[in-house]
C-alpha positions in Angstrom: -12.7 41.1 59.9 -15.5 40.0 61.7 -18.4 42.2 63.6 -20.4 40.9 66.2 -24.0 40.4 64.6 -27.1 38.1 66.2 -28.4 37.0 62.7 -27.3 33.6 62.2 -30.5 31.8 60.2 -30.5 28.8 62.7 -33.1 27.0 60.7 -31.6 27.3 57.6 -28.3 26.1 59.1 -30.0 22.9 60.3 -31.7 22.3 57.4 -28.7 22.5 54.6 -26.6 20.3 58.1 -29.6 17.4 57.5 -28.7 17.9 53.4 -24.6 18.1 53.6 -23.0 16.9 56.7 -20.8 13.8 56.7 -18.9 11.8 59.4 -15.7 10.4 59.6 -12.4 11.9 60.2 -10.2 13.5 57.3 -5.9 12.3 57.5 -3.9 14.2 59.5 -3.4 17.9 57.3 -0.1 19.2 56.8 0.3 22.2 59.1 2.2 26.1 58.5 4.8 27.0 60.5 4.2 30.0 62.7 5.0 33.8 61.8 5.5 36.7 63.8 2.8 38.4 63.7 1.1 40.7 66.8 -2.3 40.6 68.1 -4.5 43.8 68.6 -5.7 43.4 71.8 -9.0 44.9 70.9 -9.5 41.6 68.3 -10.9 38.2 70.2 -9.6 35.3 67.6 -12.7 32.6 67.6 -13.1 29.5 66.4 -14.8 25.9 67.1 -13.4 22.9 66.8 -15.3 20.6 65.4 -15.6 17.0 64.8 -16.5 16.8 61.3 -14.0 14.8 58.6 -13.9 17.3 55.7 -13.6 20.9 56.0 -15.2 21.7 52.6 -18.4 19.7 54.1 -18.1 22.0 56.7 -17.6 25.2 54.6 -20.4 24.4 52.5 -22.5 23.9 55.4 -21.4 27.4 56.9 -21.4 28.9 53.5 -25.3 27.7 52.8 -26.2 30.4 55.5 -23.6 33.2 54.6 -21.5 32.3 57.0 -18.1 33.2 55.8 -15.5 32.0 58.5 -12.6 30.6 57.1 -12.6 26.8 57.3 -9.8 24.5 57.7 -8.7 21.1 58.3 -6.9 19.2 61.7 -6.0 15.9 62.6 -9.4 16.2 64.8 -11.6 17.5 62.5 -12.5 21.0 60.8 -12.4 24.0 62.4 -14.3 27.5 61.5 -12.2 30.2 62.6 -12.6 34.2 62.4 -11.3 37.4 64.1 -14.1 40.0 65.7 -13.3 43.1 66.0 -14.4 44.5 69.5 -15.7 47.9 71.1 -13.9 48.8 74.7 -17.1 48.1 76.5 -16.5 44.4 75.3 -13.0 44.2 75.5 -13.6 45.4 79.2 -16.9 42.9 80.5 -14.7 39.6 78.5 -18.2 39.4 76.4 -18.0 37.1 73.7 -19.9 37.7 70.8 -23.4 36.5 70.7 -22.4 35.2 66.9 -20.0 33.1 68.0 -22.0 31.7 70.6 -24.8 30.9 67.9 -22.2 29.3 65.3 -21.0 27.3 68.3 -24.3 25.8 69.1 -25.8 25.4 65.7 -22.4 23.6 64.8 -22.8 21.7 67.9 -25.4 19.9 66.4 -23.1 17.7 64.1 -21.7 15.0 66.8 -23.0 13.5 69.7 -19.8 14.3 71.0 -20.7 18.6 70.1 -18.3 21.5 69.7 -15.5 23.6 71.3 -16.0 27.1 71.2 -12.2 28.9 72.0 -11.9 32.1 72.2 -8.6 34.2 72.7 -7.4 38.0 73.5 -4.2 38.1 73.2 -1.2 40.3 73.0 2.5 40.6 72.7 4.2 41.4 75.7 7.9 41.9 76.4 8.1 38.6 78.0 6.1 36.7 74.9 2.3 36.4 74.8 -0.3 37.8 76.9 -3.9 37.8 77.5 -6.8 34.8 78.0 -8.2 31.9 76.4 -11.1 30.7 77.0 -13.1 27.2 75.7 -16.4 26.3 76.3 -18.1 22.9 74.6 -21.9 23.2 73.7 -23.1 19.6 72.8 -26.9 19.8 70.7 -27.6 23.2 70.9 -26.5 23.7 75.2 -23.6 24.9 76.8 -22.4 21.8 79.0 -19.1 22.6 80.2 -16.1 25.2 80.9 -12.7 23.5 79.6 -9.2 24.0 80.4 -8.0 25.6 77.3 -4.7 24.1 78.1 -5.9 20.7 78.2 -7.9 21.2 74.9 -4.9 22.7 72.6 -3.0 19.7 73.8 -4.9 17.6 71.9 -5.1 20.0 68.8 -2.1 20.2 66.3 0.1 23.1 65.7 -2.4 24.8 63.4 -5.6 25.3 66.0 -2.4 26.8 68.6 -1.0 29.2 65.6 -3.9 30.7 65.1 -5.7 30.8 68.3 -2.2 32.5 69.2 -2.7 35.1 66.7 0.5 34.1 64.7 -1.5 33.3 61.8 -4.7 34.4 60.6 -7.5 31.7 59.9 -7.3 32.4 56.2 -4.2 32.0 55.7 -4.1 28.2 57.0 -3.0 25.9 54.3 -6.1 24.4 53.4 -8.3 27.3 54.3 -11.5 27.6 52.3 -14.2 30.4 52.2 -17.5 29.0 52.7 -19.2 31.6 50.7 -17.2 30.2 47.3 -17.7 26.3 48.5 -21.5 27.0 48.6 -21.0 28.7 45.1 -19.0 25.8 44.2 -15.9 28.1 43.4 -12.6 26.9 42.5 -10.0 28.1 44.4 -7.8 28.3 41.8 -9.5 30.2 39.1 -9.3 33.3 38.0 -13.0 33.9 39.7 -12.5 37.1 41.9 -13.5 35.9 45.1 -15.5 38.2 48.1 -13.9 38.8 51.4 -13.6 36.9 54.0 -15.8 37.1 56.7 -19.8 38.5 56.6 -21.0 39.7 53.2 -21.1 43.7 53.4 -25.0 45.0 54.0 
């Protein structure tokens, strides 16, 4: 679980982006099916979509700065994903955490083409989900537009909709990786015990 916290090292991002960051789009991923699974309604699932070809790129990128949001792969590109856990006053106003906001715009920085920042409360209700979505693209840093959130999970595949839908969590993905154990250059498959997911304790 992920708290809302302003200390994202922008210039240590962009410096390990200029160092690591490729280009070109990875193959179509195989995707999980769904599973029932509720959302608390005081948890806002984030992630961005991004456009860059190989999630562990991406991971090591994120994982360079301590940020540990799981990363995984899409037909479009990897995504960094995470779940913050939010205080009523938040809940309340619709804030969004000013973390995700500065992920988003320092992983706007890897296309011309920028970032989308979705964000989702949502809940079970008797007559299926409920709640918002949100999506928001920041191109080089800027916010530039509000999206239809409909019209941007129709061009996602089934993994970006399962877990911005709360029906499964981000590191759980097939294909998830931890950025924190890319940047250590951890196998996944070893016996190496492995930290949590999400922001190193303080």
């Amino acid at each position: 679980m992920t708290h809302p916290s302003d200390d994202f090292d922008l210039e240590a991002f962009n410096q390990a982006f200029a160092k690591e960051f490729g280009e070109t789009l990875a193959d179509d991923p195989e995707v999980d099916p769904p599973v029932d699974e509720q959302s608390d309604p005081l948890h806002l699932i984030t992630m961005v979509l991004t456009p860059v070809a190989d999630a562990r790129i991406l991971a090591r990128l994120m994982g360079l700065v301590e940020i540990g949001w799981p990363v995984f792969p899409t037909k479009t590109g990897a995504v960094a994903a995470t779940v913050f856990e939010l205080d009523e006053v938040a809940a309340l106003t619709d804030t969004t955490p000013q973390e995700a906001i500065t992920v988003a715009k320092a992983l706007s920085n890897t296309s011309e083409f920028g970032v989308v920042l979705l964000t989702a409360r949502v809940g079970q209700g008797e007559d299926g989900a409920t709640g918002q979505v949100h999506a928001v693209r920041y191109v080089g840093g800027e916010q530039v537009e509000t999206l239809s959130p409909g019209v941007v999970l129709a061009g996602a595949d089934t993994t970006v909709e399962n877990v911005i839908f709360g029906h499964t969590s981000p590191d759980q993905v097939k294909g998830a990786l931890n950025p924190l154990d890319v940047a250590r250059d951890v196998d996944p498959d070893s016996d190496t015990p492995k930290r949590r997911w999400g922001r190193k304790p303080r």
